[in-house]
VEXNU-341719 format. One record per residue (C-alpha): residue number from 1; chain; x, y, z. Coordinates in nm, 4 decimals, always signed. Layout:
// VEXNU-341719
PT resi chain       c1       c2       c3
PT  NUM     A        X        Y        Z
...
This chain:
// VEXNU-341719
PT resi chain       c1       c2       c3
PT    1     A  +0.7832  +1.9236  +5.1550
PT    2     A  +0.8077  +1.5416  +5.0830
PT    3     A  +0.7533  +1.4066  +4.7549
PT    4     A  +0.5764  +1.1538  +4.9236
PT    5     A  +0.3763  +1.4002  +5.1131
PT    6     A  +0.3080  +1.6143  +4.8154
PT    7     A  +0.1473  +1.2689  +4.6033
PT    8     A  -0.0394  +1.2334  +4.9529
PT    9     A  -0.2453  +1.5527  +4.9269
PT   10     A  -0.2768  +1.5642  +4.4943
PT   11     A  -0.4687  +1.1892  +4.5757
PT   12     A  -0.6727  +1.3467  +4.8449
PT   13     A  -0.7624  +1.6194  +4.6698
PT   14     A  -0.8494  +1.3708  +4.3046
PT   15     A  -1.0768  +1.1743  +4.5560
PT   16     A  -1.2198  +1.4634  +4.7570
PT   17     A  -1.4464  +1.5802  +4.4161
PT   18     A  -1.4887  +1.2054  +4.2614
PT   19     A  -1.7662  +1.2989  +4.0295
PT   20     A  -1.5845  +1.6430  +3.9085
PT   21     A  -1.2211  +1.4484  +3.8539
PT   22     A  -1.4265  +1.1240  +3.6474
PT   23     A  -1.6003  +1.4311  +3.3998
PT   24     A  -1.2878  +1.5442  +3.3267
PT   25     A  -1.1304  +1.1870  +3.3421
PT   26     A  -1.3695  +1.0592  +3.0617
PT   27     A  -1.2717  +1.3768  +2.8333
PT   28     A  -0.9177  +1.2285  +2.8396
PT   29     A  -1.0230  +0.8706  +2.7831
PT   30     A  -1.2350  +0.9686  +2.4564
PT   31     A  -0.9202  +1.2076  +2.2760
PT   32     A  -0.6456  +0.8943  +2.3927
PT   33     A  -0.8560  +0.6251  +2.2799
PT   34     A  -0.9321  +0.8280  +1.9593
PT   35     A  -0.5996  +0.8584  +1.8736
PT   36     A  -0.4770  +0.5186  +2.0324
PT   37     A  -0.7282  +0.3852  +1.7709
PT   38     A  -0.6622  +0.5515  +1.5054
PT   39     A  -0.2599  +0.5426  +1.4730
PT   40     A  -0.2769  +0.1429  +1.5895
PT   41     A  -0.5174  +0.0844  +1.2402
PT   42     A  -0.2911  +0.2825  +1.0195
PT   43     A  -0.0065  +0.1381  +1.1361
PT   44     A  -0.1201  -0.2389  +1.1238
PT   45     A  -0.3342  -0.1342  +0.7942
PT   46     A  +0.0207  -0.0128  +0.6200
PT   47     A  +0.2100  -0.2838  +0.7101
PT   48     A  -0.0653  -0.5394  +0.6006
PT   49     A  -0.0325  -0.3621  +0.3003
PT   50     A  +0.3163  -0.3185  +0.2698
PT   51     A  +0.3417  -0.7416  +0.2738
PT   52     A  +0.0386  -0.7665  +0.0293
PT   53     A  +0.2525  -0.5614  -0.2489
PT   54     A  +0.5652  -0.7229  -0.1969
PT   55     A  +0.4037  -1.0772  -0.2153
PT   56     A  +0.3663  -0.9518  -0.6160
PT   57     A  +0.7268  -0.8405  -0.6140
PT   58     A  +0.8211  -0.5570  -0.3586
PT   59     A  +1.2227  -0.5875  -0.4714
PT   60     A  +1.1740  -0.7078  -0.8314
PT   61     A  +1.1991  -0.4715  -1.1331
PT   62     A  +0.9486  -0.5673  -1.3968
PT   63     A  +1.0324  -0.4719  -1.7994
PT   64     A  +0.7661  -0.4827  -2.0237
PT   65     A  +0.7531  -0.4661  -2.3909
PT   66     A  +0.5361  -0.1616  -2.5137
PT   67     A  +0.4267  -0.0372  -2.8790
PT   68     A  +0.5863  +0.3293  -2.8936
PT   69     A  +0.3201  +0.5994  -2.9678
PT   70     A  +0.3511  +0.7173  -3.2753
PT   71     A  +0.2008  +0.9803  -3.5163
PT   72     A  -0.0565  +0.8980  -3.7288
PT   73     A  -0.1482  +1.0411  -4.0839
PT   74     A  -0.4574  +1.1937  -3.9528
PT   75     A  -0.3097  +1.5343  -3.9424
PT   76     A  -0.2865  +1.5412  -4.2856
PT   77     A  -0.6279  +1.4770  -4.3311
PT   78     A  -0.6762  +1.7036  -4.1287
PT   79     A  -0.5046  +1.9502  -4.2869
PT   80     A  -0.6156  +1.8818  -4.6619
PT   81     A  -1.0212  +1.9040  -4.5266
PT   82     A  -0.9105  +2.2855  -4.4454
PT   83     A  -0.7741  +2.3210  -4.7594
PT   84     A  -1.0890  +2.2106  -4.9443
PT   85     A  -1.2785  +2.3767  -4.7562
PT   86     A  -1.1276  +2.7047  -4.7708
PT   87     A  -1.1276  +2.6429  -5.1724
PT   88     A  -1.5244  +2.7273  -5.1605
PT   89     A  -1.3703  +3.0917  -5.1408
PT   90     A  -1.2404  +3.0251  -5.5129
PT   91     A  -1.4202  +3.2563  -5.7985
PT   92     A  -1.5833  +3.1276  -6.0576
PT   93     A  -1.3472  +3.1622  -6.3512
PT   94     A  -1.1375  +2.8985  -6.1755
PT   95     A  -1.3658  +2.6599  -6.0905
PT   96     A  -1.3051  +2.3727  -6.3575
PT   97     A  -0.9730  +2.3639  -6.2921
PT   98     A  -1.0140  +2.3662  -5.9059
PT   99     A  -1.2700  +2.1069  -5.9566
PT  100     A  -0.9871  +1.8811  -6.1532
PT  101     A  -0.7515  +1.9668  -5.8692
PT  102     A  -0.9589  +1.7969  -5.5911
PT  103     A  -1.0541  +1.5130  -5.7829
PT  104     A  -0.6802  +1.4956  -5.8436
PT  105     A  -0.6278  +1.5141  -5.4796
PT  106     A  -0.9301  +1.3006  -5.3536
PT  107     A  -0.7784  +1.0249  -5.5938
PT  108     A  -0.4309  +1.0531  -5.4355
PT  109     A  -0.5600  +1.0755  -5.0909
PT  110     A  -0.7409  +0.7702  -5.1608
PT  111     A  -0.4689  +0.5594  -5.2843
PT  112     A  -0.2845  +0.6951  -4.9615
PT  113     A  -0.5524  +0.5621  -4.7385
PT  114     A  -0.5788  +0.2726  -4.8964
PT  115     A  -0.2214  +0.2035  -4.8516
PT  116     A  -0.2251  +0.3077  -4.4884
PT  117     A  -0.5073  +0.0587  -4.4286
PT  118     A  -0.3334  -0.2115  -4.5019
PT  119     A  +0.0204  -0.1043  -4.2926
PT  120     A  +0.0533  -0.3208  -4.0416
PT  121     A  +0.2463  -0.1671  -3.6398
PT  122     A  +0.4786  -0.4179  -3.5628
PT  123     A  +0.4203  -0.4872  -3.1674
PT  124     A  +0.7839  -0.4965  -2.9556
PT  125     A  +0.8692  -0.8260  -2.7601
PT  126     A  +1.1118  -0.9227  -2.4718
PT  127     A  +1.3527  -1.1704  -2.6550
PT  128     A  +1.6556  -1.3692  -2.5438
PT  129     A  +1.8724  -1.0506  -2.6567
PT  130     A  +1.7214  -0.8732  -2.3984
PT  131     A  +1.8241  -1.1052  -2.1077
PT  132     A  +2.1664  -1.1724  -2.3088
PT  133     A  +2.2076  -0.7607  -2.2197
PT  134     A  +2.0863  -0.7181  -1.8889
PT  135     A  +2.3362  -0.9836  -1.7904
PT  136     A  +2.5926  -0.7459  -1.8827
PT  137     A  +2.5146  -0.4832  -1.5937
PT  138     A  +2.6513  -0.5686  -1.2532
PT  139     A  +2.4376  -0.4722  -0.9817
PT  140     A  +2.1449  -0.7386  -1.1290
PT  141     A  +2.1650  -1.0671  -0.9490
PT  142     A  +1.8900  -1.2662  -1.0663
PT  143     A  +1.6569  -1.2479  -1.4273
PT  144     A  +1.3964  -1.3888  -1.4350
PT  145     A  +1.1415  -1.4415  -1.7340
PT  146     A  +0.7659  -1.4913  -1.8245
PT  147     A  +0.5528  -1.6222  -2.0211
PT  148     A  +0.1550  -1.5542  -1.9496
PT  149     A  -0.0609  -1.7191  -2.1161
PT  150     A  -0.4762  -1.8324  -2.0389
PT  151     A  -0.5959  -2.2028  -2.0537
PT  152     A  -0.8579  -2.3841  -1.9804
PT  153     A  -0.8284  -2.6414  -1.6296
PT  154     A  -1.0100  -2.9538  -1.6719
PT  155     A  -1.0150  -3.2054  -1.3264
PT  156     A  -1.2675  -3.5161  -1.2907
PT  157     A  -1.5195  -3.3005  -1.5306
PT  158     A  -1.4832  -2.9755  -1.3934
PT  159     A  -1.3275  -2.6990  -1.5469
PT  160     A  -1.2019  -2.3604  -1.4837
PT  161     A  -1.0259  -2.0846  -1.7041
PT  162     A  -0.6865  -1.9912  -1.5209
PT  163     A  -0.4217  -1.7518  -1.5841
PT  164     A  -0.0731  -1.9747  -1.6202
PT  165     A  +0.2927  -1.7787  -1.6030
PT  166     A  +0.5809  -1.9768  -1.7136
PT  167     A  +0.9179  -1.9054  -1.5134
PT  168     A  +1.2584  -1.9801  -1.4869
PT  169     A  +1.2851  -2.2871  -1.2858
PT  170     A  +1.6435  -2.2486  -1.2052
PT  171     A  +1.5601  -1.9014  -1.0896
PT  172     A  +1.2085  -1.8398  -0.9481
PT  173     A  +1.2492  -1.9374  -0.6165
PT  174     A  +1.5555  -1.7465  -0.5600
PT  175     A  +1.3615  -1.4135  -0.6942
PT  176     A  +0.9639  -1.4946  -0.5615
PT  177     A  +0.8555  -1.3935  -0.2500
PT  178     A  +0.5922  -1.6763  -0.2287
PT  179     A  +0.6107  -1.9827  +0.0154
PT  180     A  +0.4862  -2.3658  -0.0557
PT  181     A  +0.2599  -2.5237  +0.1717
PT  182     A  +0.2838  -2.8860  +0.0244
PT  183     A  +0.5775  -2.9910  -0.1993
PT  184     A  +0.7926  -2.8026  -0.3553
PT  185     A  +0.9008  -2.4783  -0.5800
PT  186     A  +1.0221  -2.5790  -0.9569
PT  187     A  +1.3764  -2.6454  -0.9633
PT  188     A  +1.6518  -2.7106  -1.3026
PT  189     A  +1.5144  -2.9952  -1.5361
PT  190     A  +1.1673  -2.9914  -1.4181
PT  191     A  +0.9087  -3.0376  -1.7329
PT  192     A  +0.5273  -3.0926  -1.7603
PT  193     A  +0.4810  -3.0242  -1.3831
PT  194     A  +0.2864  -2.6842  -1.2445
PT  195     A  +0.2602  -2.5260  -0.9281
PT  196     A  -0.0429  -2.4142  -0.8189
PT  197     A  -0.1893  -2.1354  -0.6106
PT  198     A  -0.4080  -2.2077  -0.2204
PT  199     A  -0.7272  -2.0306  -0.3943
PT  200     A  -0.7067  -2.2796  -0.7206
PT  201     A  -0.6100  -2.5615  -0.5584
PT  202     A  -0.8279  -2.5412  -0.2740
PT  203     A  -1.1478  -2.3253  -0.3283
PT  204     A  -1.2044  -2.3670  -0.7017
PT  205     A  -1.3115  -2.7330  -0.7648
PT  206     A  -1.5395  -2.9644  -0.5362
PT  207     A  -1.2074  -3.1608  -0.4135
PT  208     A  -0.9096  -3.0174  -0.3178
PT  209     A  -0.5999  -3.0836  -0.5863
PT  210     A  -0.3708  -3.3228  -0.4219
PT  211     A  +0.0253  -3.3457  -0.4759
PT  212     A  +0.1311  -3.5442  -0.7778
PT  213     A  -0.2683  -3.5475  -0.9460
PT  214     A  -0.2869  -3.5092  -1.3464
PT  215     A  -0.4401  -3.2089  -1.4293
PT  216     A  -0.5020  -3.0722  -1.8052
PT  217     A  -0.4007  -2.7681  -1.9506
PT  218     A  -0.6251  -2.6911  -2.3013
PT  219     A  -0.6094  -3.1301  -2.3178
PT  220     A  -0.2374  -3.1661  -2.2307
PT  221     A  -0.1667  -3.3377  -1.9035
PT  222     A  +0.0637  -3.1585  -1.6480
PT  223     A  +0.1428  -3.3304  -1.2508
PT  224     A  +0.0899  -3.1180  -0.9860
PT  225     A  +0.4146  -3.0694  -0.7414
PT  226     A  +0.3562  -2.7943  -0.4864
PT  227     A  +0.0775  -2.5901  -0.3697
PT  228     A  +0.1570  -2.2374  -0.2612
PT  229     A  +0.0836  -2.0858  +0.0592
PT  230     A  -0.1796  -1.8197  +0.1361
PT  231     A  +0.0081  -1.4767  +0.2672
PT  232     A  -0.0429  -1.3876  +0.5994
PT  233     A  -0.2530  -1.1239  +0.7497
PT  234     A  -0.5461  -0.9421  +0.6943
PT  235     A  -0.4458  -0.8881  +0.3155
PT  236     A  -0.2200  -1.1855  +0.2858
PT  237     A  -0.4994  -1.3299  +0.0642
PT  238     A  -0.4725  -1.1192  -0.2107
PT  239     A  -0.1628  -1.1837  -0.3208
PT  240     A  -0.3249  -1.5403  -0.4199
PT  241     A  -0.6402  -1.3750  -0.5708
PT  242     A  -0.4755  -1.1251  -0.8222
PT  243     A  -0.1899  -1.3273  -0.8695
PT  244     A  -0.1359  -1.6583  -1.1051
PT  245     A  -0.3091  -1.9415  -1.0845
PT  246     A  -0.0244  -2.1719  -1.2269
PT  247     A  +0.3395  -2.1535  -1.2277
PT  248     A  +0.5063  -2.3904  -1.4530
PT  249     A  +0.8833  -2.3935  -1.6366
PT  250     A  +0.8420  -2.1188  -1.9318
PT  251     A  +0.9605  -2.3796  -2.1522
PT  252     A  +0.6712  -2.6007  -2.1147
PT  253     A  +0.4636  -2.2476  -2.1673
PT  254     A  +0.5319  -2.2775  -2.5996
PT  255     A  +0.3797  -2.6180  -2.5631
PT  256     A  +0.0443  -2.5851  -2.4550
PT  257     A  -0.2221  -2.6340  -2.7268
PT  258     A  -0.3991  -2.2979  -2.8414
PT  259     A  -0.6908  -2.2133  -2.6359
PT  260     A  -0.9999  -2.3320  -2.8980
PT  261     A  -1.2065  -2.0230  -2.7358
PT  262     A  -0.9657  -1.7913  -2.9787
PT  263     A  -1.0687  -1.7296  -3.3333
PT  264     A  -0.8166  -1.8477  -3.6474
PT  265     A  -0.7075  -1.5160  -3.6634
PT  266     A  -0.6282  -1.5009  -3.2978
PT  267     A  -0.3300  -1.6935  -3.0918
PT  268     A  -0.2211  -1.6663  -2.7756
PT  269     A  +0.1032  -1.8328  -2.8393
PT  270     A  +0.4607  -1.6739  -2.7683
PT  271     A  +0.7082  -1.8265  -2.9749
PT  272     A  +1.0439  -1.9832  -2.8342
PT  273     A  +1.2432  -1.7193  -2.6620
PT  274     A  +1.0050  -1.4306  -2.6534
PT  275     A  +0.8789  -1.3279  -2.3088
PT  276     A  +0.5856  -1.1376  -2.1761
PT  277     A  +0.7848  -0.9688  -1.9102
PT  278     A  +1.1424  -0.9937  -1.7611
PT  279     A  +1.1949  -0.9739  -1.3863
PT  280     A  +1.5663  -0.8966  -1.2489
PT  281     A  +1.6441  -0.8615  -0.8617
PT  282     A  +1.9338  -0.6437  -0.7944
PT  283     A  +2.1781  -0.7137  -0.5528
PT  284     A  +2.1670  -0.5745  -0.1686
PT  285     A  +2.4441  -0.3229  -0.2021
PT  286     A  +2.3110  -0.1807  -0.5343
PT  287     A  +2.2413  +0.1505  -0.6144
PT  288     A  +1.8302  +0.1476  -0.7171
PT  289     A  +1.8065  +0.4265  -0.9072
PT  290     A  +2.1164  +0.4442  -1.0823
PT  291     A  +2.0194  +0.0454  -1.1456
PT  292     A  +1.6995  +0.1209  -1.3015
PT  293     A  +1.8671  +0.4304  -1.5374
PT  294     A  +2.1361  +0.1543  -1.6188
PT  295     A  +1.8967  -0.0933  -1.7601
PT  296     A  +1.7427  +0.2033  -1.9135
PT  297     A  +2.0322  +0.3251  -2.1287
PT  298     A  +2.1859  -0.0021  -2.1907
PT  299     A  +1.8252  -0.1800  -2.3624
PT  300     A  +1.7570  +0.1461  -2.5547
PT  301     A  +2.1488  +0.0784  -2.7310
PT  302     A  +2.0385  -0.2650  -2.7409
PT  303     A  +1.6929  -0.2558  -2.9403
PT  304     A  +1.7917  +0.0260  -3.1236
PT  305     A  +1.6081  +0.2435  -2.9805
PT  306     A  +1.5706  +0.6229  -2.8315
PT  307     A  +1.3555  +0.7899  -2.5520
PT  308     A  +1.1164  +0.8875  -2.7714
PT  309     A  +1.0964  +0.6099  -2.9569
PT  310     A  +1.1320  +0.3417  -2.6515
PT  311     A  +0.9356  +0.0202  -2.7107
PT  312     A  +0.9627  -0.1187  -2.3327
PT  313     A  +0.9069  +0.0301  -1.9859
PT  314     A  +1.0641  -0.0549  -1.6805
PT  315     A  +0.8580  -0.1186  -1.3619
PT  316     A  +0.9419  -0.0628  -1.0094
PT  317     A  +0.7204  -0.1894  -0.7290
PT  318     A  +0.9123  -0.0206  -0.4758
PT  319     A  +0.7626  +0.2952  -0.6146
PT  320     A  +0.4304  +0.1840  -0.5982
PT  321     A  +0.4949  +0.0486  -0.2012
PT  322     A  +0.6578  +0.3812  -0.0544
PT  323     A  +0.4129  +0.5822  -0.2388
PT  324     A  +0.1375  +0.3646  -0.1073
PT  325     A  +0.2684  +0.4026  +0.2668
PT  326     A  +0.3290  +0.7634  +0.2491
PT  327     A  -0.0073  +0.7950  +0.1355
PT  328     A  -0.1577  +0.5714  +0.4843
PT  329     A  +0.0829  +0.7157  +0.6982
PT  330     A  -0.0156  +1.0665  +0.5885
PT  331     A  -0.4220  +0.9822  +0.6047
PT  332     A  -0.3788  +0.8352  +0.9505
PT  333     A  -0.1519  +1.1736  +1.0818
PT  334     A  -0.4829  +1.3674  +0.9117
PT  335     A  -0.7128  +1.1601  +1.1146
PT  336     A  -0.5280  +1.1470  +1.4066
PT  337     A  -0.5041  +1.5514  +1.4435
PT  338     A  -0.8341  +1.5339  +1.4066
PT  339     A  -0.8978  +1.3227  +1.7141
PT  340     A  -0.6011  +1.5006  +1.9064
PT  341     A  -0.9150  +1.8444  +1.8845
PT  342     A  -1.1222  +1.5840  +2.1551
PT  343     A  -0.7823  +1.5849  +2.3429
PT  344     A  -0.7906  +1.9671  +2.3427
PT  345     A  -1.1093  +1.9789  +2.4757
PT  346     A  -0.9969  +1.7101  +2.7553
PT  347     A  -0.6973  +1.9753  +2.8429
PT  348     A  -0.9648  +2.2610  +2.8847
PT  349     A  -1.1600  +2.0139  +3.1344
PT  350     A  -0.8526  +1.9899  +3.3204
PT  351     A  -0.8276  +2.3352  +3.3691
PT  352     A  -1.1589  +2.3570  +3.4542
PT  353     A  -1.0818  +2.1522  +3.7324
PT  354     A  -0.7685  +2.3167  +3.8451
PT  355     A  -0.9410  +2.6677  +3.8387
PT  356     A  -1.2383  +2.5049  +4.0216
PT  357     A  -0.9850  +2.3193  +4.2795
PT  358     A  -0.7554  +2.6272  +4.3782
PT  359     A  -1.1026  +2.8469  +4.4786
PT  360     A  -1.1880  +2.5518  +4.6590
PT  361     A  -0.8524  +2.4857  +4.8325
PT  362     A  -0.7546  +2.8596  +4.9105
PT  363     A  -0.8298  +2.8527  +5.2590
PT  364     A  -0.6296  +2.5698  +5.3072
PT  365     A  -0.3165  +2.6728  +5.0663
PT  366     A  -0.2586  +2.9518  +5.2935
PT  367     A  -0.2719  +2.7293  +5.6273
PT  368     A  -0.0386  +2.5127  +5.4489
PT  369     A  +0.1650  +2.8721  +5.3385
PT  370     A  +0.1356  +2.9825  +5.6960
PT  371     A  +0.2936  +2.6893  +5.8959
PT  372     A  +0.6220  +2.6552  +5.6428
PT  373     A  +0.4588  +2.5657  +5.2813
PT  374     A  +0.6717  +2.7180  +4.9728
PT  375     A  +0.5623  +2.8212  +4.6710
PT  376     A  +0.6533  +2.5322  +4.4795
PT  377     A  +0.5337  +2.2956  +4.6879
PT  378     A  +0.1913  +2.4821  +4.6170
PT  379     A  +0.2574  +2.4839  +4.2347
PT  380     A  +0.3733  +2.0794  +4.2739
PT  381     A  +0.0938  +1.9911  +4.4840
PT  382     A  -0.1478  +2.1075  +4.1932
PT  383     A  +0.0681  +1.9981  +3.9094
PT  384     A  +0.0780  +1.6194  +4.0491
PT  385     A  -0.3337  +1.6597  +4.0924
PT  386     A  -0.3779  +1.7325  +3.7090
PT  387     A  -0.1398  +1.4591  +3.6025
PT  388     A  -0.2617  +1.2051  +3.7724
PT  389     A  -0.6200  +1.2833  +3.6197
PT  390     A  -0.5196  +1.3210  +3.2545
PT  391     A  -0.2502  +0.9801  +3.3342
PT  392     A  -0.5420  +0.7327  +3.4835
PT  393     A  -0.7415  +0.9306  +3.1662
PT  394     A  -0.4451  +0.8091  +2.9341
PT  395     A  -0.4333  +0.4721  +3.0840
PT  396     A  -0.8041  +0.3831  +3.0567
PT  397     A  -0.8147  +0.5450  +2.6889
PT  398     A  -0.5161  +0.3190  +2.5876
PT  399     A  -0.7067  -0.0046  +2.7254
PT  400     A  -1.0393  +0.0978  +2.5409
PT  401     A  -0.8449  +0.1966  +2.2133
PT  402     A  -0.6709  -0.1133  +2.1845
PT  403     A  -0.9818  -0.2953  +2.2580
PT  404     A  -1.1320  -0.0972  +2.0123
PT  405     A  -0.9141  -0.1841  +1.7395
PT  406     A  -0.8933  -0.5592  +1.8587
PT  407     A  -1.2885  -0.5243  +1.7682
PT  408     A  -1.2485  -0.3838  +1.4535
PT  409     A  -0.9658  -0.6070  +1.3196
PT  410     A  -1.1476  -0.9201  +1.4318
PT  411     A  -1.4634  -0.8554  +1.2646
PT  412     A  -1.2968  -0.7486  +0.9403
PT  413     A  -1.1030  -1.0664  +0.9863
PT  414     A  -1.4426  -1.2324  +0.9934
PT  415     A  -1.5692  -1.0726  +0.6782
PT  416     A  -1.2590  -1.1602  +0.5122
PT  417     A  -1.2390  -1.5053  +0.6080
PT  418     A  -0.8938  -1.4367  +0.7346
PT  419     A  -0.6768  -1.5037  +1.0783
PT  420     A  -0.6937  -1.2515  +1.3201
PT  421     A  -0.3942  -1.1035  +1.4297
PT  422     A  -0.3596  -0.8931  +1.7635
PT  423     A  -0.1940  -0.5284  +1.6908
PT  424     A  -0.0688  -0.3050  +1.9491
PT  425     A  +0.1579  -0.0182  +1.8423
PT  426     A  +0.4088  +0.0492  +2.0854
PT  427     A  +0.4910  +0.3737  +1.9886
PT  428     A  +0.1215  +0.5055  +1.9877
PT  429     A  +0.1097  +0.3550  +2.3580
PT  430     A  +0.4035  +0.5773  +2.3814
PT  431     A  +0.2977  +0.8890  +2.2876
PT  432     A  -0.0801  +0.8920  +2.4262
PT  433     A  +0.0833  +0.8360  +2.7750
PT  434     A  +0.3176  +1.0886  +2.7064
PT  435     A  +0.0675  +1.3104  +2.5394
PT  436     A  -0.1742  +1.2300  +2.8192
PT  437     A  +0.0796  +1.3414  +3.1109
PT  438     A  +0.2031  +1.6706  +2.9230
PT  439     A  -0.1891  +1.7587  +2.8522
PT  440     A  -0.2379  +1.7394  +3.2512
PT  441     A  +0.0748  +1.9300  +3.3054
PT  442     A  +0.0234  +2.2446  +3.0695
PT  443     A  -0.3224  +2.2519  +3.1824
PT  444     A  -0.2786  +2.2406  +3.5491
PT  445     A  -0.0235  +2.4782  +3.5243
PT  446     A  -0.1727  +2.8222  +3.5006
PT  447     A  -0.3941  +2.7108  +3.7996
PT  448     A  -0.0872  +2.5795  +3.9942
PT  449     A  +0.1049  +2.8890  +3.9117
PT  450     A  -0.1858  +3.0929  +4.0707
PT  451     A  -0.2440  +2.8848  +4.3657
PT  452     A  +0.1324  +2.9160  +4.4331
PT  453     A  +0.1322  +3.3058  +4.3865
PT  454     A  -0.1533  +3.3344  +4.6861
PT  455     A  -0.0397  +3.5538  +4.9852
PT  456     A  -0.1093  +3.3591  +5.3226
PT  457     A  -0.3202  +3.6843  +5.4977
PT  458     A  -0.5572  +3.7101  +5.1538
PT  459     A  -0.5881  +3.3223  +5.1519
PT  460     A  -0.6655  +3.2871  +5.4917
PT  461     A  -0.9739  +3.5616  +5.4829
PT  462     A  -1.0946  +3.3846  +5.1859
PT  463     A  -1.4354  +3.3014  +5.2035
């Protein structure tokens, strides 16, 4: 038989039982557009934010100084309390000279604590030496350093506490990941000018801050020369909320006056050549790992110092990024099994169908066995019927997903007061039309199988 003949009679036989084939249809809609749904979110979701945590750095490697746990004295305490009070246990006889004992002891424990109140932990710092030795390791391109400090913004009587981080000029733009919308990124020589943030510049203050304006910075005046841009995407945002406020050269960081908020005990000064972190970007052929164990070993000989005893840490947002993803990608395979059960339940419609269609057509398989009809012709005839139920199913349930998550995203995007983007994954389209055909094809095929198996003489007296 034809193949065109054979699509002839599996379309006859879809619109002979409309009502029966759109039941089963809808079944296959509802598990495609589940899972259409579902894998289109998580995909857009990870990649949104994917971009979100590299706008803070996805390549760089962040150290940071760190006060080394160590061991205090309270052990000892501790220790002596047991002692004293297990010395209740002492007789009589011995009891004036116990007594001297502890007072002995309580005087020397005193002195002790009196000393150790008065010890002060030195705190570690990023200094110049630091950078002078990471220089020294090939696979690190760039270094970058920074100095955070907090100020308080004053512009045409308004003010606003910010968050400022002083950077290498010569370097910053070659290591961030951020883009200007107005102006331009610091560059070599610049001093007393800031960058600023879209949230601060635009969304903080009555007016929006305009290139080249005079802001102040705890009283000292600063000129404004770029304005970055807000990241794009649902997230992109974020990068601008969590992020600084103000980028300025690191050298113009040590200048600005003390915040008079802090107490005279209290400064949040650095002095000259000490950071508050140190970024490096490696370069594109290096090896990460062995990079990051490199930097490792090499500031540990540097500052003197062992594992146990290491005052710095070294940061890797790349961690934090594929750890993130595999954790989205493996929520949205969780939730997308558990919309592939409604696709089971579609596939059990289908047979349903099939079971329900070969009864029906039994008379007529053996007329069509009878005047030359094989056996797979039978078995293709009924195959083709059950894919092209669960394949219009797959179609429809594609459209209604995407819509779905169009929906979804736009509203969020609402809520967020962010631009909606359209996202369509191609390879769930993929694989819920190819899911949707092999669903109709294993579950047609015990039917076909049977309907093809029929003698002619028992389908014929088939009532």
């Amino acid at each position: 038989m034809k193949p065109g003949k054979i699509l002839k009679i599996a379309f006859s036989m879809v619109k002979a039982n409309k009502l029966r084939s759109w039941l089963t249809i809808i079944g296959i809609i509802i598990g495609i557009a589940s899972v259409m749904a579902i894998v289109t979110t998580g995909e857009y979701f990870e990649k949104e934010v994917t971009e979100t945590l590299e706008g803070f750095g996805g390549d760089i490697i962040t150290i940071v100084a760190s006060t080394p746990f160590q061991v205090t004295d309270e052990e000892f305490v501790v220790a002596s309390s047991e002692d004293t009070d297990g010395s209740s246990d002492v007789s009589g006889d011995n009891f004036e000279t116990n007594t001297e004992t502890e007072e002995n002891e309580e005087e020397t424990q005193d002195s002790t604590s009196n000393s150790l109140e008065f010890e002060q932990v030195t705190e570690s710092q990023l200094t110049n030496m630091d950078v002078l030795t990471l220089r020294r390791i090939p696979a690190i391109e760039y270094i970058n350093v920074n100095v955070d400090k907090d100020a308080e913004m004053n512009l045409g009587g308004e003010s606003t506490h910010v968050w400022i981080t002083g950077v290498d000029p010569a370097v910053w733009s070659k290591i961030s990941n951020k883009d200007v919308e107005k102006g331009r990124m610091l560059e070599t020589g610049d001093r007393n000018v800031v960058v600023l943030s879209n949230e601060l510049a635009k969304n903080t203050f009555t007016r929006e801050i305009r290139l080249n304006e005079i802001i102040l910075l705890n009283g000292k005046s600063y000129r404004v020369i770029g304005i970055l841009a807000t990241g794009s995407g649902l997230l992109g945002g974020l990068s601008g909320l969590f992020g600084s406020s103000i980028y300025m050269p690191y050298q113009d960081t040590y200048s600005i006056p003390s915040n008079t908020d802090l107490s005279e005990t209290e400064t949040d000064d650095y002095s000259a050549d000490v950071y508050s972190t140190i970024e490096v970007k490696l370069k594109k052929d290096a090896d990460y790992e062995a990079a990051i164990e490199e930097i490792e070993r090499k500031m540990r000989l540097s500052r003197r110092v062992t594992e146990d005893t290491q005052d710095f840490y070294v940061n890797s947002q790349k961690e934090v990024i594929e750890s993130t993803r595999t954790m989205i990608n493996g929520l949205t395979a969780f939730l997308a099994f558990i919309a592939g059960i409604s696709l089971l339940v579609g596939s059990t419609g289908i047979a349903n169908t099939m079971f329900t269609s070969v009864l029906e057509k039994t008379k007529e398989i053996g007329i069509m066995k009878a005047i030359g009809a094989k056996n797979q012709d039978i078995m293709l005839i009924f195959l083709c019927n059950s894919a092209m139920i669960s394949l219009v199913g797959g179609i429809i349930g594609i459209l209604i997903g995407t819509v779905a998550v169009q929906a979804v995203l736009f509203f969020i995007s609402l809520k967020m007061n962010a631009p909606f983007e359209f996202a369509l994954s191609f390879k769930a389209t993929f694989i819920s039309t190819l899911v949707s055909i092999v669903v109709g094809l294993i579950a047609g095929l015990v039917p076909a199988k049977n309907a093809s198996e029929l003698k002619p003489v028992d389908a014929l007296r088939y009532e």
